[in-house]
C-alpha positions as CSV (number, residue, x, y, z in Angstrom):
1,X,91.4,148.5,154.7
2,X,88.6,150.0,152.7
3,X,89.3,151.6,149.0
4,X,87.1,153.8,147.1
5,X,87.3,153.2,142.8
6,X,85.7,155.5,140.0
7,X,84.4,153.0,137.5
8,X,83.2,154.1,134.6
9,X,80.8,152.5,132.6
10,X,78.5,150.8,135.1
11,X,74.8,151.7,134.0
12,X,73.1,149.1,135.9
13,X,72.0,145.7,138.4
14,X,73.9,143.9,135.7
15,X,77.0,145.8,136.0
16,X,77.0,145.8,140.0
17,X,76.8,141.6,139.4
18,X,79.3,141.6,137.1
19,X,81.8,143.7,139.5
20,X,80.9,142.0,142.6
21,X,81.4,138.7,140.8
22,X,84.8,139.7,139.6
23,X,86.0,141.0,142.6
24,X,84.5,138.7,144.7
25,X,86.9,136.1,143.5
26,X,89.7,137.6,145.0
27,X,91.2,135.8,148.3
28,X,90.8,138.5,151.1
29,X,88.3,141.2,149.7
30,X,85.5,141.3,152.3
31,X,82.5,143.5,151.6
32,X,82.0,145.2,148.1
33,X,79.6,148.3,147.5
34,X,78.7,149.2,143.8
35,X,77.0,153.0,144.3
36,X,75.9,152.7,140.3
37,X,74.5,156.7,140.5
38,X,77.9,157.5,141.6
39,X,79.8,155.1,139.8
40,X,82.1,154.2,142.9
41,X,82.9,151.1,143.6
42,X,83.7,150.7,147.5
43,X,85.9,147.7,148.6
44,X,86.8,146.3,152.4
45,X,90.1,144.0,151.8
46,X,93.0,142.3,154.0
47,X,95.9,140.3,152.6
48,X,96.7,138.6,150.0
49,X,94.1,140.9,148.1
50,X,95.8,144.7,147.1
51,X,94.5,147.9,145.2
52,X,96.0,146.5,142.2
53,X,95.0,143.1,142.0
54,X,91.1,144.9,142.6
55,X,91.5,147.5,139.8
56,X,92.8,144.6,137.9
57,X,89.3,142.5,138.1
58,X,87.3,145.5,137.7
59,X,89.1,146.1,134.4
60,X,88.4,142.4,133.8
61,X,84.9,142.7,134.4
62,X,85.0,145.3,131.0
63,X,85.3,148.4,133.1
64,X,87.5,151.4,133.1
65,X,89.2,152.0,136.3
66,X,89.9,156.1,137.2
């Protein structure tokens, strides 16, 4: 499954680390794209990982999710 997030707040290559790193963590994500000009944040998951645990480690990351 592939999810697209708005995330505000992300500005730069610092940010798109700090998301991917984040995210990354999470057992069954699979490819993350940060598109920092249009502040999406596009995710390819399977189970265990869902859309809340993901929005959940954005927000972690310092981010606002929406």
């Amino acid at each position: 499954m592939q999810k697209e997030f708005k995330v505000q707040g992300i500005t730069c290559v610092h940010c798109v680390d700090k998301i991917e790193k984040f995210v990354g963590e999470i057992d069954g994500v699979g490819h993350i794209d940060v598109d920092v000009d249009k502040k999406l944040v596009a995710v390819t998951f399977q189970a265990p990982a869902d859309e809340k645990g993901i929005i959940a480690a954005i927000e972690d990351a310092g981010y606002e999710v929406g």
